[in-house]
RODO-2510 file (C-alpha; in nm, 4 decimals, decimal comma):
residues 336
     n   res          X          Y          Z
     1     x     0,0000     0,0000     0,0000
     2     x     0,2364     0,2126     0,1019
     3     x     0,4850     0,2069    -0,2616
     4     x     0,1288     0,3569    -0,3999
     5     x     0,1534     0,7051    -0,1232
     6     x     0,4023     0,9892    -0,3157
     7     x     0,4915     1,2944    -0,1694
     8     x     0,2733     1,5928    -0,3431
     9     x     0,6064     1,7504    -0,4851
    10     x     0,6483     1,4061    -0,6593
    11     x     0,3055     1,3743    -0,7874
    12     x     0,2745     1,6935    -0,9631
    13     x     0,6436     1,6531    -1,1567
    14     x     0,4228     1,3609    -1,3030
    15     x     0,2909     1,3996    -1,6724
    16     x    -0,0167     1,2029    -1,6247
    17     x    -0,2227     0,9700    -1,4219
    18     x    -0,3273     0,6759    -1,5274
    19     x    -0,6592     0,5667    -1,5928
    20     x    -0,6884     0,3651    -1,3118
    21     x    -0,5341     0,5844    -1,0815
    22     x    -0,7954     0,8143    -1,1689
    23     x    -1,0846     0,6013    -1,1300
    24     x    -0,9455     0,4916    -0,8179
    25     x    -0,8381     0,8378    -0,6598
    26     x    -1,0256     0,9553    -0,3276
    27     x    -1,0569     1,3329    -0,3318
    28     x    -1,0021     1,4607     0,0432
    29     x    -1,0659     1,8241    -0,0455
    30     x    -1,4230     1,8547     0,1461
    31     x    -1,2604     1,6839     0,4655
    32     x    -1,2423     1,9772     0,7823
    33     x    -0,8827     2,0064     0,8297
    34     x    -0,9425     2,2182     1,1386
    35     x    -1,0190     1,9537     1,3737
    36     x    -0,8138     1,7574     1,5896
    37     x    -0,6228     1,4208     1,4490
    38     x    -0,8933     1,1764     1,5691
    39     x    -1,1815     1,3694     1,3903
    40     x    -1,0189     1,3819     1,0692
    41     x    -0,9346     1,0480     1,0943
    42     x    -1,3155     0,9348     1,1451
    43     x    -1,3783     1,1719     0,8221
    44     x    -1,1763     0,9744     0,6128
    45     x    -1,2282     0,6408     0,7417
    46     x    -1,6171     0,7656     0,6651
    47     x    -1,5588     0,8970     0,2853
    48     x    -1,3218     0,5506     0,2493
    49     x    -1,6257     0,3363     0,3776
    50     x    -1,8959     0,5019     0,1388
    51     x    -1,6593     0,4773    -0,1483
    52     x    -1,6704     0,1091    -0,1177
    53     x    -1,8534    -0,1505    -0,3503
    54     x    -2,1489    -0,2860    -0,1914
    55     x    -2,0018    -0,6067    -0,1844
    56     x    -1,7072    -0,4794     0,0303
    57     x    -1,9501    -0,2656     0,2655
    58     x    -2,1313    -0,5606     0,3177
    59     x    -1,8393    -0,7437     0,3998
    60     x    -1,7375    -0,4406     0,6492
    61     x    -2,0666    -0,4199     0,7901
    62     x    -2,0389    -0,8438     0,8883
    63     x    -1,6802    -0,8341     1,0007
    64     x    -1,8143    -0,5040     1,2600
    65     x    -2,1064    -0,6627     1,3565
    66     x    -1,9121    -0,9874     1,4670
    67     x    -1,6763    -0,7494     1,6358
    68     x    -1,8911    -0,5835     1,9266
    69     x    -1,6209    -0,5990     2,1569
    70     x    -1,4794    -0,3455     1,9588
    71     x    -1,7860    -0,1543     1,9665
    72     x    -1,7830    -0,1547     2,3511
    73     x    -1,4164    -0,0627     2,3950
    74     x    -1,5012     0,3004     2,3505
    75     x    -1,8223     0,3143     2,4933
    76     x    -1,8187     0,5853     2,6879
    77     x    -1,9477     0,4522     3,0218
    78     x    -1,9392     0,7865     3,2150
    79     x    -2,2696     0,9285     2,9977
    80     x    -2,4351     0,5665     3,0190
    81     x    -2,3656     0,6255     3,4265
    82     x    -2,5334     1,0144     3,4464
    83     x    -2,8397     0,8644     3,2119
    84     x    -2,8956     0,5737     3,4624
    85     x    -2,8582     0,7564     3,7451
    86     x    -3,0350     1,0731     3,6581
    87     x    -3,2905     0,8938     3,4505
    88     x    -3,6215     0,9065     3,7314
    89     x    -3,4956     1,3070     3,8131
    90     x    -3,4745     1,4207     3,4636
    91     x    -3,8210     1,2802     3,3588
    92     x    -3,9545     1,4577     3,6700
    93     x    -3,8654     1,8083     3,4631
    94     x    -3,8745     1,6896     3,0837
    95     x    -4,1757     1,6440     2,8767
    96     x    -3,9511     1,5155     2,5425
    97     x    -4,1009     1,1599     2,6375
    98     x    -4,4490     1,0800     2,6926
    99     x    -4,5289     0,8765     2,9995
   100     x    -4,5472     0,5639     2,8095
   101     x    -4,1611     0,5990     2,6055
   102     x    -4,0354     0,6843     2,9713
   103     x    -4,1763     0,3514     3,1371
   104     x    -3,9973     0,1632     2,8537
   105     x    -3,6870     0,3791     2,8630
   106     x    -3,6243     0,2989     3,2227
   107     x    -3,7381    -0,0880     3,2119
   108     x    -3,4655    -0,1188     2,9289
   109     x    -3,1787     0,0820     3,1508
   110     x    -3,2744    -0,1056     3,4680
   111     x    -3,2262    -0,4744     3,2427
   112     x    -2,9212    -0,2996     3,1172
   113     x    -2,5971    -0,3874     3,2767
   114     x    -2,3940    -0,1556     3,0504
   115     x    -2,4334     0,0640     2,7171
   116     x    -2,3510    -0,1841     2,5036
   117     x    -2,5938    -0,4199     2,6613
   118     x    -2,8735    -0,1608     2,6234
   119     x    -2,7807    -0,0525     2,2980
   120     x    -2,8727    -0,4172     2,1899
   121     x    -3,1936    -0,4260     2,3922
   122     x    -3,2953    -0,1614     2,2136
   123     x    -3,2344    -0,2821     1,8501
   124     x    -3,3853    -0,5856     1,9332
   125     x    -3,7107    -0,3883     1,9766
   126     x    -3,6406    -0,1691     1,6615
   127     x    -3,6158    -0,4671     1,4535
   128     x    -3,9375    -0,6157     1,5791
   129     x    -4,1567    -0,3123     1,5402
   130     x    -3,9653    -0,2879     1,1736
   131     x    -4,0535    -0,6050     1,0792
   132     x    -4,4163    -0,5221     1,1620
   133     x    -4,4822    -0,1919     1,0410
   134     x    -4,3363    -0,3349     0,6723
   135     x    -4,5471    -0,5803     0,6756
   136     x    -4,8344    -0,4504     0,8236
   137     x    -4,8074    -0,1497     0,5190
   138     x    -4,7499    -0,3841     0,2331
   139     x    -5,0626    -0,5734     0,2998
   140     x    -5,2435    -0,2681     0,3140
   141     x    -5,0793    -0,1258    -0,0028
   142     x    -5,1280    -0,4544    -0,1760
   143     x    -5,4872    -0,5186    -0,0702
   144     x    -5,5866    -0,1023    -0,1927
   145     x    -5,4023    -0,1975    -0,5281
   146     x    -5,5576    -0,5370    -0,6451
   147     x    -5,8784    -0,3673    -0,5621
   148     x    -5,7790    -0,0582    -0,8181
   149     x    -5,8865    -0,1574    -1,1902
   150     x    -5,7499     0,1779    -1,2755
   151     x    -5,4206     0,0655    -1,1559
   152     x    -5,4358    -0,2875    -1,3554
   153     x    -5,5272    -0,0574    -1,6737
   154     x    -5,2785     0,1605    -1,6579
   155     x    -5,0184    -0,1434    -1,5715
   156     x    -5,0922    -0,2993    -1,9371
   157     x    -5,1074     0,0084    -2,1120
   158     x    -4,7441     0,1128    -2,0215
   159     x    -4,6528    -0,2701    -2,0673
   160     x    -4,7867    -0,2595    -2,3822
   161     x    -4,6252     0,1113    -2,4533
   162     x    -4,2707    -0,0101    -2,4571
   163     x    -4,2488    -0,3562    -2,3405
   164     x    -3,8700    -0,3345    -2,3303
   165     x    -3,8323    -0,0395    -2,1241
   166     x    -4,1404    -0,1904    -1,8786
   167     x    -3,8843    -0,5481    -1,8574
   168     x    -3,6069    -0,3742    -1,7570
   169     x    -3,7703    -0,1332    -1,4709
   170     x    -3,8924    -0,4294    -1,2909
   171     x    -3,5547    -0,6274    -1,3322
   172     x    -3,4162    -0,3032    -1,1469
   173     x    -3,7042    -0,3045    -0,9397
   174     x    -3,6174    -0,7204    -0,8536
   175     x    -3,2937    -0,6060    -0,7540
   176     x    -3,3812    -0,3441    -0,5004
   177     x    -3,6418    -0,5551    -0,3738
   178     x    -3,3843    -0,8733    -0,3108
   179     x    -3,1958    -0,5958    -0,1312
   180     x    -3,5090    -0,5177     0,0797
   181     x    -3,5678    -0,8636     0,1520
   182     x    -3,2378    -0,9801     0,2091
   183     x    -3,0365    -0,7003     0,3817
   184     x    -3,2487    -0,3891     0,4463
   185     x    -3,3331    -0,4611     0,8540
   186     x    -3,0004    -0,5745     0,9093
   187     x    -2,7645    -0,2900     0,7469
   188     x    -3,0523    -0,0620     0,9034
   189     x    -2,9936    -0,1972     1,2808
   190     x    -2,5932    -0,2206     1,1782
   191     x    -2,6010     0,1765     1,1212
   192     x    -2,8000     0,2504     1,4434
   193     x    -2,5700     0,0443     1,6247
   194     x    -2,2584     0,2029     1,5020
   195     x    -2,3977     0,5334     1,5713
   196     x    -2,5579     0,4641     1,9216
   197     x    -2,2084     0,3112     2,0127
   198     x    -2,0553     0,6738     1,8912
   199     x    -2,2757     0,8521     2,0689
   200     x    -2,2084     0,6847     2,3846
   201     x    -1,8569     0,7309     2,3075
   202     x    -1,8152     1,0496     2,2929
   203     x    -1,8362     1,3180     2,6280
   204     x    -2,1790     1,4651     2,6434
   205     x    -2,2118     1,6734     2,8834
   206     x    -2,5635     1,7187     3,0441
   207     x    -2,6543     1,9947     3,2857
   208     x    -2,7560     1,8465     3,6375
   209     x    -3,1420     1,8814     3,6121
   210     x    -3,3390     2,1164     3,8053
   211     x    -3,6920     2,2847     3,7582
   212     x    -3,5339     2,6073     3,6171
   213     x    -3,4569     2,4363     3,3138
   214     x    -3,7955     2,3032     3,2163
   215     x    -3,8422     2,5473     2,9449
   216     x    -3,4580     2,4190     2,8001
   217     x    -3,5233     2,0752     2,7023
   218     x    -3,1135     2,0890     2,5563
   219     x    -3,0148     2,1194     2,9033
   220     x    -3,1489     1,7854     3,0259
   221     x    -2,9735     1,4934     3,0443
   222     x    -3,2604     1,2770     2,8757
   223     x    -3,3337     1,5287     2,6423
   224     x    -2,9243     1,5310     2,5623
   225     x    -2,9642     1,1472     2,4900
   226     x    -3,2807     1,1988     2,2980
   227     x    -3,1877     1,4392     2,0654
   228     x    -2,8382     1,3833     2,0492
   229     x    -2,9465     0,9999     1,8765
   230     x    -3,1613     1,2531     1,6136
   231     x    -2,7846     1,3919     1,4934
   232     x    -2,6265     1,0233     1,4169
   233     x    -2,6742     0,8506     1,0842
   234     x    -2,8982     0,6828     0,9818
   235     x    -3,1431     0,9187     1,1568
   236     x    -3,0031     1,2290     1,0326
   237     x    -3,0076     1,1297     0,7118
   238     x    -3,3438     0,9799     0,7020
   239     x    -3,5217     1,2588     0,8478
   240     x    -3,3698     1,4863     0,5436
   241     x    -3,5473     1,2290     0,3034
   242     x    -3,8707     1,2005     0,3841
   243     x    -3,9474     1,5777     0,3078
   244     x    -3,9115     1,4886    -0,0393
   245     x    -4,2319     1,3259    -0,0132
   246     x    -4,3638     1,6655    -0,1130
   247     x    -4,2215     1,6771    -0,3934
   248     x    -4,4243     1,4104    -0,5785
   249     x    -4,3355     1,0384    -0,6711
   250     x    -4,0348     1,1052    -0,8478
   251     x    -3,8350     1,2776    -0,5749
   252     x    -3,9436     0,9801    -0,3176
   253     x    -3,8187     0,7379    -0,5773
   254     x    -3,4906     0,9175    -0,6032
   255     x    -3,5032     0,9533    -0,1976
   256     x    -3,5202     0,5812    -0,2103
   257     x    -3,2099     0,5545    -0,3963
   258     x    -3,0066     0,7246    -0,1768
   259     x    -3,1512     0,5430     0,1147
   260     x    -3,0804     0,2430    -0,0263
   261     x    -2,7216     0,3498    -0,1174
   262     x    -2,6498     0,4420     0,1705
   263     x    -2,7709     0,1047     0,3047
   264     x    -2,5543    -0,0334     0,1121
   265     x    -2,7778    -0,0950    -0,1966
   266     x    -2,8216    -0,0383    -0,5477
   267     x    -2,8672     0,3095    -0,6715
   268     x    -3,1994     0,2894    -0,9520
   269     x    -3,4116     0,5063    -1,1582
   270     x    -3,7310     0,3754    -1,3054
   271     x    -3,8597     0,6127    -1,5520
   272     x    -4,0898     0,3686    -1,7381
   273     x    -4,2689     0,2277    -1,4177
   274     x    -4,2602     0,5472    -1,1901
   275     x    -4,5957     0,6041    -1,3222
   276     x    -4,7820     0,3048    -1,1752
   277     x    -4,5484     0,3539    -0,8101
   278     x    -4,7157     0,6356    -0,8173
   279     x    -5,0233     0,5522    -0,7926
   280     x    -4,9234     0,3569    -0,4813
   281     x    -4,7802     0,6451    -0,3087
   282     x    -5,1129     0,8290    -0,3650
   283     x    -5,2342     0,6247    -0,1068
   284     x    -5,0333     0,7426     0,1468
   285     x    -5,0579     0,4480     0,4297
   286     x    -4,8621     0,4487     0,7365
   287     x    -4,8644     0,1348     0,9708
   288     x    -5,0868     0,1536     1,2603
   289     x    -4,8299    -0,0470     1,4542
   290     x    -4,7102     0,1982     1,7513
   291     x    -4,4627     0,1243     2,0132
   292     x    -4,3320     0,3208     2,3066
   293     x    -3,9803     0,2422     2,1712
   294     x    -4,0247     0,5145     1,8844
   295     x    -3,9968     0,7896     2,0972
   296     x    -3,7274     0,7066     2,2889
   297     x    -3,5516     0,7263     1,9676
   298     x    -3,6826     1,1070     1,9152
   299     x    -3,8655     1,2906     1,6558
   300     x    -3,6362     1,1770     1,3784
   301     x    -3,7171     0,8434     1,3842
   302     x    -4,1332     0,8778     1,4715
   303     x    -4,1342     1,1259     1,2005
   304     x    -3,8855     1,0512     0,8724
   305     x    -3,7472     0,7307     0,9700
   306     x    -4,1533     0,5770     0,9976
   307     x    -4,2197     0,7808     0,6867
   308     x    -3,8977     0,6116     0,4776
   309     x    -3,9861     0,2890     0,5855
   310     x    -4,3498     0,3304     0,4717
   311     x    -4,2307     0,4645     0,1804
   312     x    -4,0142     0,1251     0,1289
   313     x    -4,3023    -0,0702     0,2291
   314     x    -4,5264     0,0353    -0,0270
   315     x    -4,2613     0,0263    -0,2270
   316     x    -4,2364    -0,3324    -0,2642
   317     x    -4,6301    -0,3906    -0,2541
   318     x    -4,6301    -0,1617    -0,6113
   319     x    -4,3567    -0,3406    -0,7316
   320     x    -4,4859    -0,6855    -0,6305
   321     x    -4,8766    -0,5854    -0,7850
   322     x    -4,7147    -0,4238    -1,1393
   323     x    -4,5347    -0,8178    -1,1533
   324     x    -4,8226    -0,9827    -1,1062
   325     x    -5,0534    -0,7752    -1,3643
   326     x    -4,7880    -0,8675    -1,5793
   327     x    -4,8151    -1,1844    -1,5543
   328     x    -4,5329    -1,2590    -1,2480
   329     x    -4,2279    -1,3448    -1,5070
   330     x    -3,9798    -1,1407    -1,3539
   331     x    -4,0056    -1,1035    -0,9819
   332     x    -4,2190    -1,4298    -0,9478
   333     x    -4,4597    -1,5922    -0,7039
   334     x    -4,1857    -1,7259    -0,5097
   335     x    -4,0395    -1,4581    -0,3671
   336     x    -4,3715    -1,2480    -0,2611
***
């Protein structure tokens, strides 16, 4: 690795870069060189990780998620200690959870030995309410568009338009959906995790509650905990997304491609069968699955994170439906 590092006096007395070398460079220029050595370090060790194949990530994402104890050898256990200890006062003078979040919140730090062992408690109830709300959306989704005989029209007319085009949409579409099926909840609770586990290690720094500061939910230390999660990927990221949802279908389709990249997915644009998701998204379910877990994760995840995942949700019911109009050649019966 290291013969392929040159001084930057030697690289510019070269003529030219190679092709490869080109392809292959990674530009540093929008990396903050005013911080200290460790932040700069996690910048590039960021733009190195989403510069990566998805093959590779995925291999990343396995090789971190069978190394916890990694993980929990910066955990910050001085934060995790003010949150558990602090946890009954600052309730007492915070209204950022409603009663039923805080009742779950504590139950999960009292079963908690340590961070890391609540940071897995509470993926473990992420992923179930996950697994739920997707399903409980497609079936919804599906059942509103195999009632629609508009939708079935308008399925064989643009199948009939440019068969071609319509083929090779919902090959891309079979793709994103093996992704959903295969990887989506895991690279999902692999994100939160890394970021939870950076959030605890890092020194957050609480004021000691007290009814003054009732009006300043920044100055609590369960409010520091509950919004400071809302600032770490994939939450900040997430809650960015959904407002495209206002923008009509094709900005959520394109928001789904970067969610999905960022996942560690396939980037896709569907221009022939956009159309027909469309109609879909016009019906604009959410699931009715609630769970006091969602607010202890803050207003980032209760508001774009549950509106992403919807948006995946129906996602897949279109998807599946536009197959099966078709006649079910290219996604298949098998894998609804």
């Amino acid at each position: 690795m290291y013969n392929n590092i040159k001084k930057y006096n030697e690289f510019i007395k070269e003529n030219k870069v190679n092709a490869y070398a080109k392809a292959n460079m990674l530009l540093l220029s929008d990396i903050d060189m005013s911080k200290d050595d460790k932040s700069m370090m996690v910048q590039i060790m960021e733009k190195l990780y989403s510069n990566l194949s998805p093959k590779n990530k995925k291999e990343v994402n396995s090789f971190l998620e069978k190394s916890e104890v990694k993980l929990s050898d910066i955990i910050n256990e001085n934060f995790w200690d003010k949150l558990t200890g602090r946890v009954d006062k600052a309730t007492e003078v915070s209204d950022v959870l409603p009663d039923e979040s805080e009742g779950i919140l504590k139950k999960l730090l009292k079963k908690a030995g340590q961070a890391m062992n609540f940071i897995g408690k509470l993926l473990k109830a992420v992923k179930e309410w996950l697994s739920n709300i997707i399903t409980d959306v497609k079936e919804k989704v599906a059942g509103k568009l195999n009632g629609d005989s508009k939708f079935v029209s308008a399925v064989k007319k643009v199948a009939n338009e440019d068969e071609n085009a319509f083929v090779k949409d919902l090959k891309t579409s079979k793709t994103v959906y093996s992704f959903y099926k295969k990887d989506l909840l895991g690279n999902i609770l692999g994100n939160m995790k890394k970021g939870l586990g950076n959030f605890f290690s890092n020194e957050q720094k609480p004021i000691p509650e007290s009814f003054e500061y009732v009006t300043n939910e920044g100055k609590n230390v369960l409010s520091t905990f509950i919004h400071g999660i809302e600032k770490i990927p994939p939450f900040s990221w997430l809650h960015k997304v959904a407002s495209l949802g206002e923008k009509g279908t094709g900005k959520i389709i394109e928001g789904l491609s970067f969610v999905t990249n960022k996942l560690g997915g396939p980037k896709f644009v569907l221009p022939t069968i956009a159309v027909l998701i469309g109609v879909a998204f016009e019906y604009k379910i959410k699931g009715t699955i609630k769970s006091g877990i969602l607010s202890v994760l803050g207003d980032a995840f209760t508001g774009g994170f549950l509106s992403v995942i919807s948006w995946i949700a129906t996602f897949i019911a279109a998807v599946i439906a536009i197959d099966q109009v078709a006649g079910g050649k290219i996604i298949g019966a098998g894998d609804h």
